[in-house]
SETORVO-978422 format. One record per residue: residue number from 1; y, z, x of N, C-alpha, C, O, CB in turn. Coordinates in steps of 0.02 Angstrom, whole numbers, padded with zeros to 5 digits, always signed. Glycine has a CB too. Example, Ala and Ser with C-alpha at 12.3 -4.5 7.8 and 13.67 -1.06 7.14 Angstrom:
BEGIN
<pt 1 <-00284 +00390 +00660> <-00225 +00390 +00615> <-00165 +00390 +00660> <-00166 +00423 +00712> <-00224 +00452 +00565>>,
<pt 2 <-00112 +00354 +00642> <-00053 +00357 +00684> <+00002 +00394 +00645> <+00057 +00402 +00670> <-00030 +00286 +00704>>,
END
This chain:
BEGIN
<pt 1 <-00848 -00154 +00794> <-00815 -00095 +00821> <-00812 -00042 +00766> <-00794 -00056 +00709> <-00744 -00112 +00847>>,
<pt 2 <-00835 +00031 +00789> <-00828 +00067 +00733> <-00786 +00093 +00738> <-00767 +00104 +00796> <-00867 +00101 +00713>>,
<pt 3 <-00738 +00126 +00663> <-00678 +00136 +00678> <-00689 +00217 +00643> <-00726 +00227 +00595> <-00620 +00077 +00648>>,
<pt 4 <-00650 +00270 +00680> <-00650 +00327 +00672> <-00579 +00332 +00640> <-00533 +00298 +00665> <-00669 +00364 +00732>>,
<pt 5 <-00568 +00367 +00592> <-00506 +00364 +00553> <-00485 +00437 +00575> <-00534 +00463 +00602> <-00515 +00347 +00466>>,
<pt 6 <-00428 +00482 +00575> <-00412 +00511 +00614> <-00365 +00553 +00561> <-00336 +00602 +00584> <-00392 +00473 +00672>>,
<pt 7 <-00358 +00539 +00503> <-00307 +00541 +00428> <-00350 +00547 +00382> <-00404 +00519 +00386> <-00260 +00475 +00406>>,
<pt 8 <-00332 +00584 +00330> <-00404 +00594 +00282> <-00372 +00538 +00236> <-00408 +00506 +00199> <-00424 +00687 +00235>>,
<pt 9 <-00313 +00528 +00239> <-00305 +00463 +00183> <-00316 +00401 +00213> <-00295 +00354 +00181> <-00232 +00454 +00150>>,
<pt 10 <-00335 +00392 +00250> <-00363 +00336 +00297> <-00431 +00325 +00280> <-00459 +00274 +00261> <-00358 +00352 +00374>>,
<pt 11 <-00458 +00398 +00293> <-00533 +00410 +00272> <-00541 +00385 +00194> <-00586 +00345 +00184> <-00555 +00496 +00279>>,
<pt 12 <-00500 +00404 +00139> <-00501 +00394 +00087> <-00507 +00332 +00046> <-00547 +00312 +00004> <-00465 +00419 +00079>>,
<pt 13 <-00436 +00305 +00082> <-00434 +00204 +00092> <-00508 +00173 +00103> <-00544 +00140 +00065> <-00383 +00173 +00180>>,
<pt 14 <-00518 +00200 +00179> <-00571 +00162 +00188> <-00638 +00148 +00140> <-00671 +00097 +00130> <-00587 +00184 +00240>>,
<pt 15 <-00643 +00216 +00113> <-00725 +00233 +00086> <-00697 +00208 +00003> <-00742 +00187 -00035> <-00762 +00344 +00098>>,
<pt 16 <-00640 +00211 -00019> <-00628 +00163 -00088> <-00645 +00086 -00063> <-00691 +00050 -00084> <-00536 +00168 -00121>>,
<pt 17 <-00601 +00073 -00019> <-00615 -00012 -00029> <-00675 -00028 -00003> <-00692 -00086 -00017> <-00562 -00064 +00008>>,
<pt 18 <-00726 +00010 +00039> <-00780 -00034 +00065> <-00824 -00008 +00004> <-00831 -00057 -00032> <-00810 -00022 +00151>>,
<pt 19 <-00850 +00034 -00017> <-00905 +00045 -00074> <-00898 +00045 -00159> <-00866 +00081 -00198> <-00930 +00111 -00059>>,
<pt 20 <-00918 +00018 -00164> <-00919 -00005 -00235> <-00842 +00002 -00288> <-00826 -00042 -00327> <-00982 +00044 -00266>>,
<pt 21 <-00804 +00066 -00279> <-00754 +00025 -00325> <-00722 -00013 -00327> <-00677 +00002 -00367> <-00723 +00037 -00343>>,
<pt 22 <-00714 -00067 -00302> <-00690 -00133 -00303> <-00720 -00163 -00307> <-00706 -00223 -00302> <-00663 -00155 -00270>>,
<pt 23 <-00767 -00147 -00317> <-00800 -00231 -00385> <-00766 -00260 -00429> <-00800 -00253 -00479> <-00858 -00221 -00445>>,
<pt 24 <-00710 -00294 -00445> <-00693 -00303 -00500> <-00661 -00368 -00485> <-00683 -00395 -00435> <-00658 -00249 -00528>>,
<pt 25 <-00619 -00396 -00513> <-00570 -00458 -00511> <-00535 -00477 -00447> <-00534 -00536 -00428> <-00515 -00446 -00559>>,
<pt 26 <-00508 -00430 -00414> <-00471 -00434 -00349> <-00512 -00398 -00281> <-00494 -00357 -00238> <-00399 -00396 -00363>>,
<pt 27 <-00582 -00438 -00296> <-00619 -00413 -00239> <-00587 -00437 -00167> <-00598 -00414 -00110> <-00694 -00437 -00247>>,
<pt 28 <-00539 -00497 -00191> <-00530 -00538 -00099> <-00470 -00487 -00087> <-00453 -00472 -00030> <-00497 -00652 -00088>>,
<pt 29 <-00437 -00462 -00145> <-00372 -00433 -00093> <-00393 -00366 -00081> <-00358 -00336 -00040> <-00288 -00430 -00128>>,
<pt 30 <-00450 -00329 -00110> <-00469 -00273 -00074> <-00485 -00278 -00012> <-00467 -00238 +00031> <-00514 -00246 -00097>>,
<pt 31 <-00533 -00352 +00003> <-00566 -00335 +00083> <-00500 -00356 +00121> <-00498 -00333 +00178> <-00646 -00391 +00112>>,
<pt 32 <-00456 -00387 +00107> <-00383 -00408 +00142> <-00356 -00338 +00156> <-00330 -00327 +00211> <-00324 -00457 +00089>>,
<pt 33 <-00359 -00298 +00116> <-00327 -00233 +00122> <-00381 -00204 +00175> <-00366 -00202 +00234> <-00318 -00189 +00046>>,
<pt 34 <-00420 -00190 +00161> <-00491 -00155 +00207> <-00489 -00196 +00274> <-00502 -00159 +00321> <-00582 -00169 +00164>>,
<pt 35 <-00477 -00257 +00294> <-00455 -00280 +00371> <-00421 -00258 +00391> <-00429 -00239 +00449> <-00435 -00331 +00389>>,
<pt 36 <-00344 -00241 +00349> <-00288 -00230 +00396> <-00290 -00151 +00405> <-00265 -00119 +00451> <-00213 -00259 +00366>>,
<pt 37 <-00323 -00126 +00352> <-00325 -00028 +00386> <-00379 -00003 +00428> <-00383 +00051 +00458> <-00335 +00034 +00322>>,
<pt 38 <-00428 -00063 +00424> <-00478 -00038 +00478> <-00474 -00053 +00553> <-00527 -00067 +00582> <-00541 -00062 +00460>>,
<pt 39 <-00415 -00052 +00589> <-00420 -00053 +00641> <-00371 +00035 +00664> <-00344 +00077 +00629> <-00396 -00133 +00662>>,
<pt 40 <-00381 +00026 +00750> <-00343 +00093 +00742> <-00281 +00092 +00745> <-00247 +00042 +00748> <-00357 +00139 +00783>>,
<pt 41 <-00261 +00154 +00745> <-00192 +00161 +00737> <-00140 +00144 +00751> <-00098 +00132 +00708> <-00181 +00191 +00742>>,
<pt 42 <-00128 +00138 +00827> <-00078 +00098 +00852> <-00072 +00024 +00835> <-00024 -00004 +00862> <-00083 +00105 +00916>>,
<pt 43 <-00109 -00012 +00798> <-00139 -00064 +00780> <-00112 -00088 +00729> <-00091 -00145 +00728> <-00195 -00058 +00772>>,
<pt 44 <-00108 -00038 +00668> <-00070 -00040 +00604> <-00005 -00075 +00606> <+00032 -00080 +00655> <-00057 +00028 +00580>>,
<pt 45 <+00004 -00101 +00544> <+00082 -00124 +00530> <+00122 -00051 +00504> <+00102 +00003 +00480> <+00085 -00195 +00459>>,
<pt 46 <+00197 -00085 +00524> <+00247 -00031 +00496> <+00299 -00083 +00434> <+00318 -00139 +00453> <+00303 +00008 +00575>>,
<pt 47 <+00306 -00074 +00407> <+00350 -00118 +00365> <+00425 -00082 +00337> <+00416 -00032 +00302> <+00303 -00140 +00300>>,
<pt 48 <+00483 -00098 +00347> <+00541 -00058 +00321> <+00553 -00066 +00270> <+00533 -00120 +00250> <+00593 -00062 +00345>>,
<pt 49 <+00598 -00013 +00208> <+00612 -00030 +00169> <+00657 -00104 +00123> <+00655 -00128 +00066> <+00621 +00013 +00176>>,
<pt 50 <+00704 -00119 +00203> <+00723 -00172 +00192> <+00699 -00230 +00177> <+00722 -00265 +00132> <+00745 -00177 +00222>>,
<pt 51 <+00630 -00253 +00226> <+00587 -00300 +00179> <+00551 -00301 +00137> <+00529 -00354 +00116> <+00559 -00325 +00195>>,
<pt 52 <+00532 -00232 +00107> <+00492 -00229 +00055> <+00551 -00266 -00030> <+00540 -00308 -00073> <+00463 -00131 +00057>>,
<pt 53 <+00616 -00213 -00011> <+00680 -00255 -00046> <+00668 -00315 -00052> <+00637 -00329 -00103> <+00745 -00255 -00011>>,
<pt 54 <+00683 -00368 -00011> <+00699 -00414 +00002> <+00633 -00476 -00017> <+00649 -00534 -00029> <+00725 -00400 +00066>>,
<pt 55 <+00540 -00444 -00017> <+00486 -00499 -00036> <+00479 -00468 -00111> <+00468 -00504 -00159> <+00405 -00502 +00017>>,
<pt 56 <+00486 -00408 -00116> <+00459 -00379 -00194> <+00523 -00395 -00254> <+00584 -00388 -00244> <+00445 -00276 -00188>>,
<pt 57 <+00491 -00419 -00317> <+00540 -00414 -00366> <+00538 -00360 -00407> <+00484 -00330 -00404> <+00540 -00466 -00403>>,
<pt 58 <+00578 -00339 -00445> <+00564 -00299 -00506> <+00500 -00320 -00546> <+00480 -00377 -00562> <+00624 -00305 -00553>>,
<pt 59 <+00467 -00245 -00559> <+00402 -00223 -00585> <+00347 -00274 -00531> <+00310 -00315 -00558> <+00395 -00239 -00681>>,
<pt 60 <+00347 -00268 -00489> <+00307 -00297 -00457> <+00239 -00221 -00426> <+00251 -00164 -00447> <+00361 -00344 -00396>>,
<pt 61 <+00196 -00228 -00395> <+00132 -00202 -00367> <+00136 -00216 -00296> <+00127 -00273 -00273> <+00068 -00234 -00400>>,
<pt 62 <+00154 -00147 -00248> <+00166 -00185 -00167> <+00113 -00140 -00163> <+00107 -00088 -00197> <+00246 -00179 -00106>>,
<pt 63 <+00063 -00168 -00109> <+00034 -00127 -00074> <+00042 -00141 +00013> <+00033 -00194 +00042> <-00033 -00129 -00103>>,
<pt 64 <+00059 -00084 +00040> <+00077 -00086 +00114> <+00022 -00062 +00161> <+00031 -00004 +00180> <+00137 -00044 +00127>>,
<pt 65 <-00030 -00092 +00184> <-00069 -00055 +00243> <-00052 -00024 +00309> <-00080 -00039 +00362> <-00108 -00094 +00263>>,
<pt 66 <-00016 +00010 +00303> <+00012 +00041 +00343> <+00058 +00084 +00324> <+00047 +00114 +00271> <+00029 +00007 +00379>>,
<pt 67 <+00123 +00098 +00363> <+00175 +00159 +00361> <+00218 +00103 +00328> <+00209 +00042 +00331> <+00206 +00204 +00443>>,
<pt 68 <+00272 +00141 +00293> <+00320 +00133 +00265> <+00378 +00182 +00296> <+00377 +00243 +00298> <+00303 +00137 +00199>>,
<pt 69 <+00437 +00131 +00324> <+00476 +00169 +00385> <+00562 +00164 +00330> <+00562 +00104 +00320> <+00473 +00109 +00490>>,
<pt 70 <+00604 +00182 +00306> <+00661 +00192 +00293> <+00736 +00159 +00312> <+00775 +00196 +00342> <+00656 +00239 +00305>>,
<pt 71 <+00751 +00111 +00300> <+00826 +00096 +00351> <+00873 +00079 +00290> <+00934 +00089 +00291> <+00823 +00015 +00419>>,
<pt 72 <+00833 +00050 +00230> <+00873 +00014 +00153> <+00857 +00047 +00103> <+00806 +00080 +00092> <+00855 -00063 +00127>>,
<pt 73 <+00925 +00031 +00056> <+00886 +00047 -00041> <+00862 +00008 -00069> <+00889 -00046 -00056> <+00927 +00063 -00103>>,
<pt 74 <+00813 +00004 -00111> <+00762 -00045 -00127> <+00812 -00034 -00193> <+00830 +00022 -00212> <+00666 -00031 -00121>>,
<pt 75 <+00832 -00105 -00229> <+00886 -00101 -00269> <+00841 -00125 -00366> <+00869 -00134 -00420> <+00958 -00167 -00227>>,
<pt 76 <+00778 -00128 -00351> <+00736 -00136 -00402> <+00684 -00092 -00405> <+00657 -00066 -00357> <+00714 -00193 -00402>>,
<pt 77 <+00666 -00081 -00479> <+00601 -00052 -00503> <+00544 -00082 -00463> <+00543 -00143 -00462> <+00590 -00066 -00580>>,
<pt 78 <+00485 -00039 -00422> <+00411 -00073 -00415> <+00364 -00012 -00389> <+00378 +00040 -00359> <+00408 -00143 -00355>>,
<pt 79 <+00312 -00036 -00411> <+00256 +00012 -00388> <+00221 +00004 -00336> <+00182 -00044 -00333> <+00211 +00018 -00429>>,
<pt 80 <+00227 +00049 -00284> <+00221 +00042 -00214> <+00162 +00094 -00187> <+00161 +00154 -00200> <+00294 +00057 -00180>>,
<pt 81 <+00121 +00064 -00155> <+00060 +00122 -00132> <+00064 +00111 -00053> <+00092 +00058 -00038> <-00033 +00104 -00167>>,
<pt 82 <+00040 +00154 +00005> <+00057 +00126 +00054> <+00001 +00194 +00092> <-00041 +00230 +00064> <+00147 +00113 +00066>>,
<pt 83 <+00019 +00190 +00151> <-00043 +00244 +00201> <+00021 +00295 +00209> <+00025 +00344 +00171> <-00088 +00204 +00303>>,
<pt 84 <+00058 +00285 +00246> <+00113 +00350 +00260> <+00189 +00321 +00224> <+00195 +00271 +00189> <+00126 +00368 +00363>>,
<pt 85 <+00233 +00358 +00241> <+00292 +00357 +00236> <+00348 +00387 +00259> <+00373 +00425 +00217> <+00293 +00359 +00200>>,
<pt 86 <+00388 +00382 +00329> <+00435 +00397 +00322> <+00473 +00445 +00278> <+00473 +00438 +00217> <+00446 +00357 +00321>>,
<pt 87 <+00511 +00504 +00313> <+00555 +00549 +00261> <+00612 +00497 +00235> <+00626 +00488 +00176> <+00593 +00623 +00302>>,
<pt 88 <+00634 +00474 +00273> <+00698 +00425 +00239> <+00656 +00362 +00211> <+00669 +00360 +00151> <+00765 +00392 +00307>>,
<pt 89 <+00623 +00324 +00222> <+00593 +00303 +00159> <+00563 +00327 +00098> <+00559 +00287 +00051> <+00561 +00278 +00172>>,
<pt 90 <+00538 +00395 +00091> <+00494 +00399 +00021> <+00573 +00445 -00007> <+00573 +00473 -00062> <+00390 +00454 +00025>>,
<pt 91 <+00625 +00448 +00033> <+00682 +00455 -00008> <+00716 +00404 -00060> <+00740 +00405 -00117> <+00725 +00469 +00033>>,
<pt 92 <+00702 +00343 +00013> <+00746 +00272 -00015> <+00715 +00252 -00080> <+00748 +00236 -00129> <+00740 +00199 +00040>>,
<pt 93 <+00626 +00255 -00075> <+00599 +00239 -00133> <+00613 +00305 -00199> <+00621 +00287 -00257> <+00518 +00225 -00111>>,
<pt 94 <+00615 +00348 -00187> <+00613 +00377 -00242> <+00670 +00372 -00291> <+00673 +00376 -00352> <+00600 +00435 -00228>>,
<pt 95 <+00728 +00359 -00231> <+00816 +00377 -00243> <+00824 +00312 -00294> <+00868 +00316 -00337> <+00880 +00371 -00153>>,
<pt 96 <+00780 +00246 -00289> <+00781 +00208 -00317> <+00746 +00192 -00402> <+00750 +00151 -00448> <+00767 +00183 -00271>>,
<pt 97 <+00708 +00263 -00381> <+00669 +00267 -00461> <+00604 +00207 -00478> <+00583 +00181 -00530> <+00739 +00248 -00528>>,
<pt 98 <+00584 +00200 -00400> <+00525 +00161 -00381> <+00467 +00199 -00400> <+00485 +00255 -00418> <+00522 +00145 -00306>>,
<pt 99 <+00399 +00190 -00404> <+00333 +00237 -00409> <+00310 +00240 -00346> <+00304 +00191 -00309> <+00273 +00214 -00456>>,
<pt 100 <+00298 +00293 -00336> <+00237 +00291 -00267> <+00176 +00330 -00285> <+00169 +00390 -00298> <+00267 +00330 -00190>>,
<pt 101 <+00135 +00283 -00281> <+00050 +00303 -00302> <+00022 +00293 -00252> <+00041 +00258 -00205> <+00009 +00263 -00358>>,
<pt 102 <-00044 +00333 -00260> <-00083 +00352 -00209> <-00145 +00279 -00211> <-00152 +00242 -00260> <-00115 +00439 -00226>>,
<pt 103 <-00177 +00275 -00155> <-00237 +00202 -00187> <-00259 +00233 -00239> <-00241 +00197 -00286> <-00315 +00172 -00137>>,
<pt 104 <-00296 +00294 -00267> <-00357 +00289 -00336> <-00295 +00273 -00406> <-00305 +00226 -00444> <-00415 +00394 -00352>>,
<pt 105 <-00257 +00302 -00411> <-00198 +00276 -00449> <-00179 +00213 -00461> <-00187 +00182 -00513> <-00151 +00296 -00427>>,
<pt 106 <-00149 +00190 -00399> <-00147 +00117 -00398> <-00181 +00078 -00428> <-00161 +00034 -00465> <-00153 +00095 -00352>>,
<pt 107 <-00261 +00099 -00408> <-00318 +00050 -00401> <-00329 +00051 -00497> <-00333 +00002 -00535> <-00399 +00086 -00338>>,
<pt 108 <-00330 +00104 -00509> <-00333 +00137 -00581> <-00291 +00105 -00637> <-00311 +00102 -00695> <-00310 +00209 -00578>>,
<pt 109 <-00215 +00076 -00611> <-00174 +00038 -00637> <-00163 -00041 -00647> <-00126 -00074 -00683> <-00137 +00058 -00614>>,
<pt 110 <-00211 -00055 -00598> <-00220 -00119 -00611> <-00274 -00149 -00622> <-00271 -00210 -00626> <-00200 -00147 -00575>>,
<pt 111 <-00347 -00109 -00630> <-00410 -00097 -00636> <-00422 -00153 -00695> <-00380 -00141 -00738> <-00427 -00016 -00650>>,
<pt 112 <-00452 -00195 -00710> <-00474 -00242 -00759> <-00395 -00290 -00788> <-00403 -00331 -00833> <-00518 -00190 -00827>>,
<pt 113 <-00348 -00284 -00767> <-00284 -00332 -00766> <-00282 -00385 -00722> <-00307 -00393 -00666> <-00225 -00298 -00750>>,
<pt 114 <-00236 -00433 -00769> <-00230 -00479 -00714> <-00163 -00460 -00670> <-00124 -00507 -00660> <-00227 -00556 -00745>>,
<pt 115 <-00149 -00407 -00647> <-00076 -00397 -00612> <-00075 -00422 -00574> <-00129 -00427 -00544> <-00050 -00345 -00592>>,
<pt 116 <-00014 -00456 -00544> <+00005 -00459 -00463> <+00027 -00414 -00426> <+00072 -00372 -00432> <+00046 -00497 -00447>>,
<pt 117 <-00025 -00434 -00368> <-00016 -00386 -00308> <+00030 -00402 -00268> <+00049 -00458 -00287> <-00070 -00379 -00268>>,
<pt 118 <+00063 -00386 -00219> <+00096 -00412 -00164> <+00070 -00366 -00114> <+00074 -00305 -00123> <+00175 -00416 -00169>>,
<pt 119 <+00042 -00394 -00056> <+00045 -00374 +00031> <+00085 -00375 +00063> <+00096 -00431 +00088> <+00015 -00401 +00073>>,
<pt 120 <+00135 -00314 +00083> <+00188 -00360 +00124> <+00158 -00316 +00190> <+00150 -00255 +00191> <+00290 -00354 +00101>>,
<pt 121 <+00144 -00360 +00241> <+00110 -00362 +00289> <+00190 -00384 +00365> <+00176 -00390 +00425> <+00036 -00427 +00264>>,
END
């Protein structure tokens, strides 16, 4: 099924994880990431701030394929990349003194490391 992306950061996602920059160490959790954004939209996950709280620890690496929706304060430091966000979430995250990076950033930060990732799916 071909998927028409409809978001230029969708567009963006997509054409990072399927061609070549992700060659590197964490090739399986790129294409894990590249499954869950390549379908369409209504399709996507939404994840709230509350569980991102609640699976992520301090200094941890979340990446969210999908929206990031607002209801909690995320009460720890972590670096969070995600497709959208919620006004009351990229408050909750910021209010918390969390990072929010874009994928080439992200990808840029953990680029030849062994970091852990987390999916919260």
């Amino acid at each position: 099924m071909k998927i028409t992306p409809e978001k230029s950061v969708v567009k963006e996602w997509l054409v990072l994880l399927k061609e070549g920059k992700v060659s590197d160490s964490h090739k399986k959790l790129w294409r894990k990431i590249y499954d869950e954004i390549a379908v369409p939209e209504r399709s996507r996950i939404s994840v709230n701030t509350y569980k991102i709280a609640k699976l992520a620890k301090s200094g941890d690496n979340v990446i969210v394929p999908g929206k990031v929706l607002g209801n909690a304060h995320i009460n720890h430091k972590i670096t969070i990349t995600a497709l959208e966000y919620s006004k009351s979430a990229r408050a909750a995250i910021k209010g918390s003194e969390c990072k929010i990076l874009d994928i080439n950033e992200f990808y840029n930060s953990i680029k030849g490391k062994k970091a852990k990732v987390n999916i919260i799916v």
